[in-house]
N, C-alpha and C positions, 0 to 999 in steps of 0.2 A: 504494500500500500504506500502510495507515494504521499506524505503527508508535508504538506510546506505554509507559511503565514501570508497572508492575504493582506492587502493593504486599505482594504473594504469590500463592503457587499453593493454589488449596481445592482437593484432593487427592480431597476426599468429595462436591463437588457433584456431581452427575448431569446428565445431558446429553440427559435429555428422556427419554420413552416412547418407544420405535419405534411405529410405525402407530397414532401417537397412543392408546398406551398399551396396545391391544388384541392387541398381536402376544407372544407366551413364548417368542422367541428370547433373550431376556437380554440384548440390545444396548444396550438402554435403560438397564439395571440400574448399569453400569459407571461408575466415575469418570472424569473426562477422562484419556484414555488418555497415556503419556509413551513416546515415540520416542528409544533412550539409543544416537544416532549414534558416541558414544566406542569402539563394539567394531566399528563398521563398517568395513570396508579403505577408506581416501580412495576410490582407483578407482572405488567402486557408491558411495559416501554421498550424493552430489547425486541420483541417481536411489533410491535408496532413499526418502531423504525425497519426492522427485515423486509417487512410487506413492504414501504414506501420504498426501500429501496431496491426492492426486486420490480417496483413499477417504473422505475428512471429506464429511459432509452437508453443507447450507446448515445454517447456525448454530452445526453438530459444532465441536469442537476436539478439537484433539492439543498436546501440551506437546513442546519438541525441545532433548535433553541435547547440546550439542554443547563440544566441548574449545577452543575458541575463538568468538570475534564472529563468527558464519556474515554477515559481511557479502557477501563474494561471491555468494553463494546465495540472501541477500535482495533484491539487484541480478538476481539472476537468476529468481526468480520473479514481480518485478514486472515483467521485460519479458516474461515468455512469459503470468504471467497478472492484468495489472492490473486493482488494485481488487477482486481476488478475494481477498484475506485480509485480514483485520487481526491483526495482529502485536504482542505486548504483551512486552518484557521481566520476567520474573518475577524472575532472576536473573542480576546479570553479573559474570561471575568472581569473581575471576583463575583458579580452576581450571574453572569448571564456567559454561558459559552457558544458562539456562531461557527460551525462548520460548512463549510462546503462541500460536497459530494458530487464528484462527475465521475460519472461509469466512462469506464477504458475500454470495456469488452463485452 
């Protein structure tokens, strides 16, 4: 997992066309979507985040709010899916941690 710091989150970039641009579902339209784990019950949040991020296209991103250093969770994605994400800190605390997540593959 390629993990590197981020010098911010562009909030307004877009994340591409779907069906290279010819599809009117609106998927395409959206900014990098943001996953705010702080109101998820610990219990589902590691699975919570898996789902969202078995939903990311190759290239897609999701930004991930979480109330501490999700380091366990980063340890735990790179042994179930290595070198499938790169990981960028956008933000790190003390209250609030922003990741970045773009699928490689």
């Amino acid at each position: 997992m390629d993990i590197r710091i981020d010098s911010g989150l562009d909030s307004t970039t877009s994340s591409g066309g779907c069906a290279g641009g010819t599809c009117t579902c609106g998927k395409g339209d959206a900014a990098t979507p943001v996953l705010d784990v702080r109101a998820i019950p610990a219990a589902v949040r590691h699975a919570a985040v898996h789902g969202a991020l078995g939903a990311i296209p190759v290239s897609g991103s999701i930004v991930l709010a979480a109330p501490h250093e999700p380091l366990p969770l980063l340890a735990e994605l790179e042994e179930l899916h290595p070198g499938e994400f790169a990981v960028s800190y956008v933000e790190r605390g003390p209250k609030t941690w922003l990741l970045k997540f773009t699928r490689q593959q």
